[in-house]
KEMIFI-932199 format. One record per residue (C-alpha): x, y, z. Coordinates in steps of 0.25 Angstrom, whole numbers, plus 5000, padded with zeros to 4 digits. Example, Ala and Ser with C-alpha at 12.3 -4.5 7.8 and 13.67 -1.06 7.14 Angstrom:
! residues 2
<site c1="5049" c2="4982" c3="5031"/>
<site c1="5055" c2="4996" c3="5029"/>
This chain:
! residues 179
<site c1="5166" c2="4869" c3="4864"/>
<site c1="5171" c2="4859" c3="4873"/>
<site c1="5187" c2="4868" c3="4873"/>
<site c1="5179" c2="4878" c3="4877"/>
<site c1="5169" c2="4874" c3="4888"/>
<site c1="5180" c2="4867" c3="4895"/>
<site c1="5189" c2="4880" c3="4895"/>
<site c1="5175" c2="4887" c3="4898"/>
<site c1="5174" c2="4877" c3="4912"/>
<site c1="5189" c2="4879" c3="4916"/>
<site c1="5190" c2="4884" c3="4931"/>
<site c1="5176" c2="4887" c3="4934"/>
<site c1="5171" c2="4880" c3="4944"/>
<site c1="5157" c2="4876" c3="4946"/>
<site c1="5155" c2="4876" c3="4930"/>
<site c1="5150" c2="4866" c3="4928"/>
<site c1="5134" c2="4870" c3="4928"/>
<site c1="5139" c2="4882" c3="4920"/>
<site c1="5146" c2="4872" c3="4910"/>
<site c1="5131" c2="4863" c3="4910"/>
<site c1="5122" c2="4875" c3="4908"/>
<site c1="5132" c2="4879" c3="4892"/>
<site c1="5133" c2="4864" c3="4889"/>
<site c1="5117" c2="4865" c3="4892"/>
<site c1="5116" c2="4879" c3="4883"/>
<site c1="5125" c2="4872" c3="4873"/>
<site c1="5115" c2="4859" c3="4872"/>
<site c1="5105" c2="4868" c3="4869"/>
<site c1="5111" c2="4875" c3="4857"/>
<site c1="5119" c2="4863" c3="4852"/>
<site c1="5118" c2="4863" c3="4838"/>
<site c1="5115" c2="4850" c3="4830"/>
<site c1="5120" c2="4841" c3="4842"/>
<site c1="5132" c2="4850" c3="4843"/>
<site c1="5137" c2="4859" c3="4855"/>
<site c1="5143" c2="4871" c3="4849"/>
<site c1="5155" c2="4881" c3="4854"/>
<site c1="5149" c2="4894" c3="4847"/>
<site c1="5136" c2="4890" c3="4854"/>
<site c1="5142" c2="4890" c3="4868"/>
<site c1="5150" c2="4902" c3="4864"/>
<site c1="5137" c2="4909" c3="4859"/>
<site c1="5134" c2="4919" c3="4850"/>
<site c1="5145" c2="4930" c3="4855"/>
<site c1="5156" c2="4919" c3="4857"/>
<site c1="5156" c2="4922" c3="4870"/>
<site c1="5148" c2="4910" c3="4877"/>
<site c1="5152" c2="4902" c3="4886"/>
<site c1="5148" c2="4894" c3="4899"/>
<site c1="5143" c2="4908" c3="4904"/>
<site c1="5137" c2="4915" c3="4893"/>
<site c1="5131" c2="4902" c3="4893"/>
<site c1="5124" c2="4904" c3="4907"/>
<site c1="5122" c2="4919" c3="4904"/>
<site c1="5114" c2="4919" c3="4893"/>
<site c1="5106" c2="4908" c3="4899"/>
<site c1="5102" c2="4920" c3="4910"/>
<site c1="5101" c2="4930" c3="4901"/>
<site c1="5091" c2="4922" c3="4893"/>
<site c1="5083" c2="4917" c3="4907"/>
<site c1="5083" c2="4932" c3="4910"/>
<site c1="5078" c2="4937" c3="4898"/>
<site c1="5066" c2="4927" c3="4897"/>
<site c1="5063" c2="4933" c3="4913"/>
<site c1="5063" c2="4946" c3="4907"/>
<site c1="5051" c2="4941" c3="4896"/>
<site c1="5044" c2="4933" c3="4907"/>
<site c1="5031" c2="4941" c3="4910"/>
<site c1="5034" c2="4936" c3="4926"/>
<site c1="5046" c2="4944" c3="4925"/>
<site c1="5048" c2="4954" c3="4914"/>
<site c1="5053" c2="4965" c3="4916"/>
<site c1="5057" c2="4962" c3="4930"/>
<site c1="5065" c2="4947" c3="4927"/>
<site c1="5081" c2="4955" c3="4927"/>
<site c1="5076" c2="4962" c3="4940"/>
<site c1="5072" c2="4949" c3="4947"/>
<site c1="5082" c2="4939" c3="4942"/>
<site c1="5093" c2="4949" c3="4948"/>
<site c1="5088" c2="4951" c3="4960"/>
<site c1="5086" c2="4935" c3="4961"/>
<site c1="5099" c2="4932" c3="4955"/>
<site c1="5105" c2="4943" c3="4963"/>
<site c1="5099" c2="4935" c3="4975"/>
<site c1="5104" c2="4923" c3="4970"/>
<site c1="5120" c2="4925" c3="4970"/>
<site c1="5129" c2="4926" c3="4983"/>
<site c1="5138" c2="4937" c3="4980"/>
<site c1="5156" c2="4935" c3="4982"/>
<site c1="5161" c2="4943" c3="4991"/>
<site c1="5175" c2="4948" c3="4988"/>
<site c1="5184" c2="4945" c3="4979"/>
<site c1="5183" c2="4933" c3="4972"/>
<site c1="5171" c2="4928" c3="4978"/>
<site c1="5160" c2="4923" c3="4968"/>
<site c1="5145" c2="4927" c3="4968"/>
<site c1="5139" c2="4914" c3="4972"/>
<site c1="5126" c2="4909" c3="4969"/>
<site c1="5115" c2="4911" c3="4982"/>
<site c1="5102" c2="4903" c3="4989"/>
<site c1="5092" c2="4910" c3="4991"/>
<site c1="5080" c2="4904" c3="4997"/>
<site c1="5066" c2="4905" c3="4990"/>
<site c1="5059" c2="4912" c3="5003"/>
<site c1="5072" c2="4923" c3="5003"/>
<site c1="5065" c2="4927" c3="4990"/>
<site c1="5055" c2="4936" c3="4984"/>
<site c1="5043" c2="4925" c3="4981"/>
<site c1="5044" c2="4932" c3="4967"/>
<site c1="5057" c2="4929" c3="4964"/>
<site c1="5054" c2="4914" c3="4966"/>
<site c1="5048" c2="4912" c3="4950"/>
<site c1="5060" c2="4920" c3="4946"/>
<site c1="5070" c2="4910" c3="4952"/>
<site c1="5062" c2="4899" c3="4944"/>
<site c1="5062" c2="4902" c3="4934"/>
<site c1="5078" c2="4906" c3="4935"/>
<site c1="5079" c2="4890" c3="4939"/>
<site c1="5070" c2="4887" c3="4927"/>
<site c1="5081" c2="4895" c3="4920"/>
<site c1="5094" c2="4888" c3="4928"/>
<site c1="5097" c2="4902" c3="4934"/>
<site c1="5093" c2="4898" c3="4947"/>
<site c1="5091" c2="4885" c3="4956"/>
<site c1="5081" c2="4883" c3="4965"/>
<site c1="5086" c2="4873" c3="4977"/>
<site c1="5082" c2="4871" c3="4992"/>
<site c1="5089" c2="4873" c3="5003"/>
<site c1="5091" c2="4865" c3="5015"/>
<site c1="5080" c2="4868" c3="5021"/>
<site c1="5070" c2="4866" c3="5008"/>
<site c1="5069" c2="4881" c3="5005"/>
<site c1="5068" c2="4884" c3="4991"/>
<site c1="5082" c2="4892" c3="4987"/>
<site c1="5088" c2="4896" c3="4973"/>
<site c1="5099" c2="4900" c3="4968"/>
<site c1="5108" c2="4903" c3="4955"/>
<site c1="5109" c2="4890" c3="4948"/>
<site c1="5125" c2="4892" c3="4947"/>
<site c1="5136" c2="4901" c3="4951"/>
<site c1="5139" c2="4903" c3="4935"/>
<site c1="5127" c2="4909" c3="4933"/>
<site c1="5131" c2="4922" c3="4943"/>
<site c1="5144" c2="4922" c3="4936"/>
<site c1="5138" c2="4920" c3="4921"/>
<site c1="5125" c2="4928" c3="4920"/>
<site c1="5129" c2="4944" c3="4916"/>
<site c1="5116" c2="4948" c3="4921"/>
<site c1="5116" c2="4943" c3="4935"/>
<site c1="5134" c2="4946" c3="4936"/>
<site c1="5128" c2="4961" c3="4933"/>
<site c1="5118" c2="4962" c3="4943"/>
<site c1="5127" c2="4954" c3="4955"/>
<site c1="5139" c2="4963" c3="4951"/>
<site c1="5128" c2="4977" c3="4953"/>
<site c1="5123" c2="4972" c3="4965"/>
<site c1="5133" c2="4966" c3="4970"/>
<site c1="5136" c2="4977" c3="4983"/>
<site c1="5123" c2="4976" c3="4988"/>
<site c1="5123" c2="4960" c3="4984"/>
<site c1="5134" c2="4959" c3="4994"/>
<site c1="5129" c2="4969" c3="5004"/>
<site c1="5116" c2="4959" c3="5003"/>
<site c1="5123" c2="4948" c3="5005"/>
<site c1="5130" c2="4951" c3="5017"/>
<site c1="5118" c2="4957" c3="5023"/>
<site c1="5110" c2="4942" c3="5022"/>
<site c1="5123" c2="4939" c3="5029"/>
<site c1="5121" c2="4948" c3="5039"/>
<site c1="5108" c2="4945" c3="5040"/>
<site c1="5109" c2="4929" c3="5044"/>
<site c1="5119" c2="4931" c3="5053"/>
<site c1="5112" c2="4940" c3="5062"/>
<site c1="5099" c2="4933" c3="5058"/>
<site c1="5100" c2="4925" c3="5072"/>
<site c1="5107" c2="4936" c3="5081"/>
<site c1="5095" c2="4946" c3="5081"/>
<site c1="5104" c2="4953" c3="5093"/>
<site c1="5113" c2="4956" c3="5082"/>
């Protein structure tokens, strides 16, 4: 287990929260005192620190979907959050980072959502400097990690990135109304 979680952090930078939340999954299955390999390398074989962090979302997004406060509209409103909540790469080897976004730059029905999301280690709500409520994804692993939220950044990602450079747009011109 150990061979393998070593081999599992090589060259990855910023792992290290990826590394804590297996270990974490890994206390919780341990059997008899004991950490196992087939239990971090799951049923399929195929585990790992990133089936780890994906099937944690997929569980958390699954228990939104049976939640009366969000049913059948939880995947609808965890994308548009999440989709909110990740910075795109521009180019070629530029990464999908994660994003602030300010409470008030919000819906105020998408605030329970984000909650609950921390509640769940998906999302973390901070300040900024000027003692605004923010949030944002808890680690760039998890936008790497989870299948569902690659699919939808990787379908939305042309208009994603025309977004983007339009709030771009838009604060650079904020202050120059004569442009």
């Amino acid at each position: 287990l150990v061979e393998e979680l070593v081999a599992d952090m090589k060259g990855r930078p910023g792992g290290l929260p990826l590394l804590q939340f297996a270990l974490d999954r890994l206390w919780q299955r341990q059997s008899g005192r004991t950490l196992e390999l087939a239990s971090y390398r799951g049923a399929d074989g195929k585990g790992g620190l990133e089936t780890a962090l994906n099937d944690h979302a997929e569980a958390v997004l699954a228990e939104l979907r049976r939640d009366r406060e969000f049913g059948a509209e939880a995947d609808a409103r965890v994308r548009r959050l999440m989709l909110r909540l990740v910075r795109l790469g521009e180019g070629e080897g530029s990464p999908d980072a994660r994003a602030v976004v300010l409470r008030t730059d919000m819906r105020a029905e998408d605030w329970p959502l984000v909650e609950r999301l921390a509640e769940a280690r998906l999302v973390m709500i901070g300040r900024d400097a000027v003692d605004q409520e923010t949030a944002e994804v808890v680690h760039e692993a998890l936008i790497g990690a989870w299948d569902s939220l690659r699919g939808w950044l990787d379908a939305d990602r042309a208009f994603g990135l025309w977004r983007q450079r339009l709030r771009t747009y838009l604060e650079d011109y904020s202050g120059k109304p004569e442009e």
